[in-house]
C-alpha positions as CSV (number, residue, x, y, z in Angstrom):
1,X,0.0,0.0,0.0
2,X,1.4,3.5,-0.6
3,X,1.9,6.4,1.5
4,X,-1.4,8.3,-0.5
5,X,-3.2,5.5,0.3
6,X,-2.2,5.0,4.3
7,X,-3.0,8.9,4.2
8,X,-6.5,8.3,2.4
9,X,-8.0,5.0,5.1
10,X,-6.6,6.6,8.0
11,X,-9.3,9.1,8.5
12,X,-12.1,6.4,7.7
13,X,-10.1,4.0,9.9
14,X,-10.6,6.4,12.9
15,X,-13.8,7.1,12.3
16,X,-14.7,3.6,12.2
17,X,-13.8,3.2,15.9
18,X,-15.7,5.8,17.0
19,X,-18.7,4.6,15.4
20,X,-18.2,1.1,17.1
21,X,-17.9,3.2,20.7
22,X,-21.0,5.0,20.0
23,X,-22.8,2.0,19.4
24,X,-23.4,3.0,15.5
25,X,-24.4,0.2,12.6
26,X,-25.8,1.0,9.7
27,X,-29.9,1.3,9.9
28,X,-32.1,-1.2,8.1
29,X,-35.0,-0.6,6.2
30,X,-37.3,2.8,6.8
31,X,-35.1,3.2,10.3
32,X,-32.8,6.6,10.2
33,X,-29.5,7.0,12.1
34,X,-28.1,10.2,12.8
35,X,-24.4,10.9,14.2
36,X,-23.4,14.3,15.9
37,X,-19.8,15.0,16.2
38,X,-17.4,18.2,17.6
39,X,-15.1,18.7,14.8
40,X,-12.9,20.8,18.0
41,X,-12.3,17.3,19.1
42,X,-10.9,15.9,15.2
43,X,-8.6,19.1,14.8
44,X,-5.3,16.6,14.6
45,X,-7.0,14.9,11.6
46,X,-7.3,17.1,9.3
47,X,-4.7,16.6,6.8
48,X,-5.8,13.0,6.4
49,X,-9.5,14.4,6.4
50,X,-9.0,16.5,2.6
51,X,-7.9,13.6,1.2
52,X,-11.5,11.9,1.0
53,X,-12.9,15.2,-0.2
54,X,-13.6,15.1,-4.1
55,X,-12.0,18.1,-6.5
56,X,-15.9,20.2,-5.9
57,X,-15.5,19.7,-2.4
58,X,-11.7,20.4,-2.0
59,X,-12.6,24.3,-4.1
60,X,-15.8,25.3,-1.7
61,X,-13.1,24.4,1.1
62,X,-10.6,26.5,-0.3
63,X,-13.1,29.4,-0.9
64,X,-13.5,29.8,3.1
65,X,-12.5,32.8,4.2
66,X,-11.4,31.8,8.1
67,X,-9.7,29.0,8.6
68,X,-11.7,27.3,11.7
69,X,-14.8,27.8,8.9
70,X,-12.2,25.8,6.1
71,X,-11.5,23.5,8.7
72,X,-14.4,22.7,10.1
73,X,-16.3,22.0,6.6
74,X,-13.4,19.5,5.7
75,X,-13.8,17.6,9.1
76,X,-17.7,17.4,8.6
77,X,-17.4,16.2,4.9
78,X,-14.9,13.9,6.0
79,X,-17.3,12.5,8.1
80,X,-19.9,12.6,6.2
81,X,-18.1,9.9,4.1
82,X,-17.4,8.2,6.6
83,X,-20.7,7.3,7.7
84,X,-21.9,7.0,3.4
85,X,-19.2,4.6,3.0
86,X,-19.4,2.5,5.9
87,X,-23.3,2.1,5.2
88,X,-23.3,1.5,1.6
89,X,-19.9,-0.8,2.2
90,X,-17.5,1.3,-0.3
91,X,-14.1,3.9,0.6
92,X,-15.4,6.9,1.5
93,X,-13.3,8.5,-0.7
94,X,-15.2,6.3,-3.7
95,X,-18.9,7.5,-2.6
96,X,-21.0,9.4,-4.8
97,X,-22.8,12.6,-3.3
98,X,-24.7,14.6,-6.3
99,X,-27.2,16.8,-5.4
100,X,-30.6,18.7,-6.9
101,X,-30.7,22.5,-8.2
102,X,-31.8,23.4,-4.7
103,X,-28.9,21.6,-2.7
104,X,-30.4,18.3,-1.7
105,X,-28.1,15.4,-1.2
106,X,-27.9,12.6,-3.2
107,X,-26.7,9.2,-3.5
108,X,-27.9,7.8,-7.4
109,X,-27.7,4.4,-7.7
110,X,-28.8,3.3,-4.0
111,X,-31.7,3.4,-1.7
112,X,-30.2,5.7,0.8
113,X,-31.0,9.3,1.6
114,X,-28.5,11.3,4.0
115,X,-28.5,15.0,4.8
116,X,-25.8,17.0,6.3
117,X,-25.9,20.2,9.1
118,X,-23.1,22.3,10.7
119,X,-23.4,25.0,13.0
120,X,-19.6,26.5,14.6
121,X,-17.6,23.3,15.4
122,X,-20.6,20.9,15.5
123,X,-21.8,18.3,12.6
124,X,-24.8,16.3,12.3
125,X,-25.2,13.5,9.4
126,X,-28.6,11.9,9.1
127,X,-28.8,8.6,6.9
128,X,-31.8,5.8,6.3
129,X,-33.1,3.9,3.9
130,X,-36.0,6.1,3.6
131,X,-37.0,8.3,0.7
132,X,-36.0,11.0,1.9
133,X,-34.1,12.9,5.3
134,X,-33.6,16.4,6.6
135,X,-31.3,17.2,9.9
136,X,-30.3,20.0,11.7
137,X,-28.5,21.5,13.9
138,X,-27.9,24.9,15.3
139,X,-25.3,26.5,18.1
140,X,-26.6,27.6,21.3
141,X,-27.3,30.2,22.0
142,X,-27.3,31.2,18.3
143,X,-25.0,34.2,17.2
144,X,-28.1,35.6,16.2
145,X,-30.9,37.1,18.1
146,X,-33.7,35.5,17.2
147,X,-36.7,37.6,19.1
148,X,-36.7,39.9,16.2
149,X,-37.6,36.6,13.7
150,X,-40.9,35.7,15.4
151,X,-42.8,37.1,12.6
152,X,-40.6,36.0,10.1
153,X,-40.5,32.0,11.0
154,X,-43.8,31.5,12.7
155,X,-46.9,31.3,12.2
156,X,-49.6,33.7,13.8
157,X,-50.7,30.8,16.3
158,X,-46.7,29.9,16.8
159,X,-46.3,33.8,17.3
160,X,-48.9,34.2,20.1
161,X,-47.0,30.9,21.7
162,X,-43.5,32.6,21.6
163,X,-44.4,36.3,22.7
164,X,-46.3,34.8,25.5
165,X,-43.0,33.2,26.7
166,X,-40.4,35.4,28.7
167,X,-37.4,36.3,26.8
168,X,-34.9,34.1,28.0
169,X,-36.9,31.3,27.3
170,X,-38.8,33.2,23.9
171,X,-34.9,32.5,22.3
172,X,-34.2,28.9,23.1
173,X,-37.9,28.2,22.0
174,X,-37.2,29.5,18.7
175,X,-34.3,28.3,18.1
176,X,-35.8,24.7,18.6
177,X,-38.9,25.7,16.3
178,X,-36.4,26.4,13.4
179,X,-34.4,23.9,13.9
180,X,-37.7,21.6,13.3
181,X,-39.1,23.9,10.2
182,X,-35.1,23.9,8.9
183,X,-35.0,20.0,9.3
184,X,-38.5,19.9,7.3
185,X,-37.4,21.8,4.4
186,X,-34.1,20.3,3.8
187,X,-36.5,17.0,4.1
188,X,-38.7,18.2,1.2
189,X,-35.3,18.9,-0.7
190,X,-36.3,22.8,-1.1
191,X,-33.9,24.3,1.5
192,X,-34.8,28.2,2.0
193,X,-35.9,28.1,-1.6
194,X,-39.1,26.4,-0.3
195,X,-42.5,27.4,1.6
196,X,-41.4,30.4,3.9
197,X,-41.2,29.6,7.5
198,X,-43.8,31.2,8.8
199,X,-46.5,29.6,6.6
200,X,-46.5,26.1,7.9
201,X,-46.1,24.7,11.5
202,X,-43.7,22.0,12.7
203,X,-45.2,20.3,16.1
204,X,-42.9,17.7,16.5
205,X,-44.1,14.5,16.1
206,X,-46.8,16.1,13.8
207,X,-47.6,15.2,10.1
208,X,-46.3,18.1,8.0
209,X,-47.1,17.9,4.2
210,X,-45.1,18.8,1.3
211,X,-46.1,21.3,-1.2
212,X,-48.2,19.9,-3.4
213,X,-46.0,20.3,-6.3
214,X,-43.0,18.3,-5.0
215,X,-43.3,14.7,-5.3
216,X,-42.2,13.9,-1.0
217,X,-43.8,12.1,1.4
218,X,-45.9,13.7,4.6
219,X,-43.1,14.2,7.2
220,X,-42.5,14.6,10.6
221,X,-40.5,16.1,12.7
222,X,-38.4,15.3,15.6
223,X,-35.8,17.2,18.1
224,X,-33.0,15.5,18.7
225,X,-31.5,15.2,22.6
226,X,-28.0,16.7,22.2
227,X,-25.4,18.7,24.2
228,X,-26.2,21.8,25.6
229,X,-23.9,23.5,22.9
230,X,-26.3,22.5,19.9
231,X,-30.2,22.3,19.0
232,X,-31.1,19.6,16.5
233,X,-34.5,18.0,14.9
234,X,-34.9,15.4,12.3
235,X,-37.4,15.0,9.6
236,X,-38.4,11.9,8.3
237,X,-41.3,10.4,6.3
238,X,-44.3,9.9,7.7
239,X,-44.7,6.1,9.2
240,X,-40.8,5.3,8.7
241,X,-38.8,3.0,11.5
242,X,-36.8,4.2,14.7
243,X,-34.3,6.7,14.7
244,X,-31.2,6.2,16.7
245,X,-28.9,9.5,17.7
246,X,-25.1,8.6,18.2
247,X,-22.6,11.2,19.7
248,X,-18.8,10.6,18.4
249,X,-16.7,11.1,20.8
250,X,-12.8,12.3,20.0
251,X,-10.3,9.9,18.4
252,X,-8.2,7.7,20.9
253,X,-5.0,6.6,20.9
254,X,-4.2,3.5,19.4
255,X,-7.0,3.7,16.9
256,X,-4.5,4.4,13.7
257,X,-4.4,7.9,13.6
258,X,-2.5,9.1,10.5
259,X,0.3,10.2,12.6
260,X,1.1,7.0,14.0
């Protein structure tokens, strides 16, 4: 085996072991999976890390302007295939990720759908054999004030809600309620091309339909328990499996880093 090639498994190889700590496998039918990771805790891996990124993914990294933002989208992707090639049982660095004209992941050729989400140093990856996925994750408390969105992202019976709360509370509410509408969207595969927030609800656990000219299942969403740092839901079709949420932790020694 060559040196490029070591380079190339080592990141994979790492992230194999923490999948195996966290308890991860790859779901079965209709079930959805979704991994949450601290790139902070990957920093020492990022050399081997670009070298599963493909030549589109290697120029948006290089477009970054900071280098924690560079960084941090190289760990994630990294990841990303990671968790693609382990489930569809290929090198990461070999999987196929296309996407739609409104940024939707893809994976042609198999019955998986995946969806990716970063917010500052933390990554979420959703994957299941469903037809379709949407994750998300946000940093709390955001760098944002969100107060000043309530008319923007929610509805007029979702506004009354959040200006009946007190402010403190007002933010982290929101920040859950678009985490679930964000989650919904990339779901229907429009992103913030799609309805505007504030035109549809997103109870979780509630049925949420598509509009009617997208060809997606009813969805529903769900918020994810995470660290204190993050807010996360998941949307997934309506009547699919279980979902299972898996936090990586850091890489250990003796797992194969690339610098051993």
């Amino acid at each position: 085996m060559s040196a490029a090639d070591r380079v190339c498994e080592a990141f994979p190889r790492l992230a194999a072991h923490a999948f195996l700590r966290a308890g991860f496998s790859p779901p079965t039918a209709d079930d959805v999976a979704v991994l949450v990771f601290d790139t902070a805790a990957w920093l020492d891996q990022v050399v081997a890390a670009e070298h599963l990124l493909d030549s589109g993914e290697c120029q948006r990294a290089a477009r970054f302007r900071f280098a924690h933002d560079r960084v941090a989208y190289v760990l994630a992707h990294a990841m990303w295939r990671s968790v693609l090639g382990w489930c569809l049982g290929c090198e990461a660095a070999a999987v196929r990720i296309t996407s739609t004209s409104t940024g939707q992941p893809q994976l042609p050729g198999t019955p998986w759908a995946t969806s990716l989400s970063h917010s500052g140093s933390w990554v979420a990856v959703a994957v299941g054999c469903t037809a379709v996925v949407g994750v998300d994750i946000e940093r709390s408390p955001p760098l944002r004030a969100l107060n000043d969105l309530v008319s923007t992202v929610c509805t007029p019976r979702e506004a009354i809600d959040m200006r009946a709360l007190p402010a403190a509370a007002r933010e982290h509410a929101m920040l859950r309620l678009w985490t679930r509408k964000e989650a919904l969207l990339k779901a229907f595969g429009t992103g913030l091309s799609g309805p505007p927030p504030a035109t549809f609800e997103a109870l979780p656990g509630a049925c949420v339909a598509p509009p009617p000219e997208l060809a997606c299942p009813p969805c529903s969403v769900h918020e994810l328990p995470l660290p204190t740092a993050v807010v996360g839901a998941l949307a997934v079709p309506v009547g699919s499996g279980k979902r299972y949420l898996h936090i990586l932790d850091r890489p250990m020694a003796g797992d194969g880093s690339a610098g051993e």
